[in-house]
N, C-alpha and C positions, 0 to 999 in steps of 0.2 A: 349410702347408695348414691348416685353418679347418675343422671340422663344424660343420656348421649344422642344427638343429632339437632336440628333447627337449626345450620349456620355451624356449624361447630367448625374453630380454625376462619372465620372469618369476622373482619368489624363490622360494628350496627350499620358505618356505610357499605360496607364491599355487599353486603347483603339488601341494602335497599334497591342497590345499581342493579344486582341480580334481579332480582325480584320486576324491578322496570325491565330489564331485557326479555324475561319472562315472558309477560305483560306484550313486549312486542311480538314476539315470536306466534301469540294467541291472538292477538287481534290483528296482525299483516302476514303473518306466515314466513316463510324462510327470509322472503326477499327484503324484508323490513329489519330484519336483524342485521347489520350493521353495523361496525362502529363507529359512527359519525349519528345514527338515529340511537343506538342508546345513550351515546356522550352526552345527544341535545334532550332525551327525555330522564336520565337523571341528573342533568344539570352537572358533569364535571366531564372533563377533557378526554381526549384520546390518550394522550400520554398517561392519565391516571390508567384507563382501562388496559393500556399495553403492560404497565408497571408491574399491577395485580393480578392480570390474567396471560396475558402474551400473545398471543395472536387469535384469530377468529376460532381454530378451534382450542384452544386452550379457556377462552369465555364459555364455550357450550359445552366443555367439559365443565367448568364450576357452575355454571346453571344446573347439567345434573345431577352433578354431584348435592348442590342447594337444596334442591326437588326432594331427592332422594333422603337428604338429613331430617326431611319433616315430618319421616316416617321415624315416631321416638322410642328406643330401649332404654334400659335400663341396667348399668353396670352393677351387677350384684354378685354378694360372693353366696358358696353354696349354703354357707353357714347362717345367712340370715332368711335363705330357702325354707317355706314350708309347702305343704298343696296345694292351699288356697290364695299364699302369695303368688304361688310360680303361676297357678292358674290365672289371679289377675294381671299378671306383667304379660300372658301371652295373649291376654282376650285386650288388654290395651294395645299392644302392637298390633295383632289383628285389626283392630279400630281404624287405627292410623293408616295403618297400609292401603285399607280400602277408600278411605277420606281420600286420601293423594293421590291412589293412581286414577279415583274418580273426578280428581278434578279438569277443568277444562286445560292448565296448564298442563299433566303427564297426557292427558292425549291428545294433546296437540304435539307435543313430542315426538309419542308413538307413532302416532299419525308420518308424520315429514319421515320419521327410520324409515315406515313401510313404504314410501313413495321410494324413499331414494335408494330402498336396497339391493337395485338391480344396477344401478349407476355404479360405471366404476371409478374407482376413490372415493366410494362415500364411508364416510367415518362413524356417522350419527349411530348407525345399527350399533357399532363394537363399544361407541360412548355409555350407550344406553345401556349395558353387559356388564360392562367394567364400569361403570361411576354409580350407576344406579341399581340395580338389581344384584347384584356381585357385594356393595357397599351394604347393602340393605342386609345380606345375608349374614353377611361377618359379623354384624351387631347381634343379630337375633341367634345365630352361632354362639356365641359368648354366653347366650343367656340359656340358652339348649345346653350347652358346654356344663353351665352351674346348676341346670338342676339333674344333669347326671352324676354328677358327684354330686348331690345330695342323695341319692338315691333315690330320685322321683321321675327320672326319666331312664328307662333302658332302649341304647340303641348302639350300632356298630357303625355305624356313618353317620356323621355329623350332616356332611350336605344334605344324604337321602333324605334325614327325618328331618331338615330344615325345606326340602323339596316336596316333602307331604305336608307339609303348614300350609308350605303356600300354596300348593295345588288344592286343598283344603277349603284355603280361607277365599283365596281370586275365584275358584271354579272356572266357571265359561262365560261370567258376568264382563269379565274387562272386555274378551273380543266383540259382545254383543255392544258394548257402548263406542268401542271405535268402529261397528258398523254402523254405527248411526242410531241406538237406542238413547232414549234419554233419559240420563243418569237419576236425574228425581225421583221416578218411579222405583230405583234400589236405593237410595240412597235412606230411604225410611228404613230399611230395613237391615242397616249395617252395624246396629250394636248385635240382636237377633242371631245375626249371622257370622259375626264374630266370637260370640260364645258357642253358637252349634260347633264351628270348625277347630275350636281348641277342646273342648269336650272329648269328639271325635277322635283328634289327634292325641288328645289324653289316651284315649281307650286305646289307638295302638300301641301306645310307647311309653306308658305309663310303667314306672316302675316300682319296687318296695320298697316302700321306706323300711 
């Protein structure tokens, strides 16, 4: 078996630069993201960040895409599927999912999409689709994919019943924390809620072995 995500396709540095860019974007907000204030807060040049990333959006394309990898699967074939593995790999992802989009980093993300999604040319919304949630899908896809051919999941669309996980597993908790709830108060409660929602999600789409 194979995890996939944390950085994956990037070096230990390209991923700390990230991680400071990060880091800006949650403590100054858009205007502090720059490439001249992350150069100087991870310590290496413009020309490295243009080299590895390309231009301004091309950088917050790989921050989401970064964000998004620390949500982890795991590459497994059907054949080493049983129900109680498939059920741990999906109550681990579940885990994860709600660790990351809890942090202060994905909603400060989210946050800046929803300001600027009435501006026109803003890109951030369609980054956030396509690098992050889209990315996040196709993992967890792969892992839905194998345990319907093992016989332990029956379903006819892959997106759908990857679209009942996560409707599942997020609920209405993510919009309550980028209104302004504070995430500690659920965040006790996200192993809990991570086995409720794959349980559940078992009970629809559970198939025979």
């Amino acid at each position: 078996m194979k995890q996939t995500g944390t950085g994956s396709g990037l070096t230990d540095r390209q991923g700390a630069v990230l991680e400071q860019a990060l880091r800006l974007l949650v403590d100054g907000g858009e205007k502090a993201l720059t490439t001249a204030g992350v150069a100087r807060a991870a310590s290496c040049s413009k020309e490295s960040l243009y080299k590895w990333f390309g231009d301004r959006d091309g950088l917050l394309s790989a921050m989401i895409a970064f964000q998004a990898s620390k949500v982890r699967t795991l590459d497994v074939s059907a054949e080493a599927l049983d129900e109680a593995s498939l059920r741990a790999h999906l109550v681990a992802f579940a885990k994860d999912l709600l660790d990351v989009l809890a942090g202060d980093v994905s909603l400060a993300l989210n946050r800046l999409a929803i300001g600027q999604a009435s501006r026109e040319g803003s890109k951030l919304g369609r980054l956030l689709e396509e690098r992050g949630r889209r990315q996040i899908g196709r993992r967890a896809g792969a892992l839905l994919e194998a345990g319907r051919k093992a016989g332990l999941l029956a379903f006819g669309d892959a997106e759908e019943a990857y679209g009942a996980l996560y409707g599942l597993v997020v609920s209405d908790w993510h919009l309550r924390m980028l209104l302004g709830e504070d995430p500690r108060g659920l965040q006790k409660n996200f192993g809990r809620r991570a086995e409720r929602a794959v349980d559940a999600f078992l009970t629809l789409y559970g198939g025979k072995a």
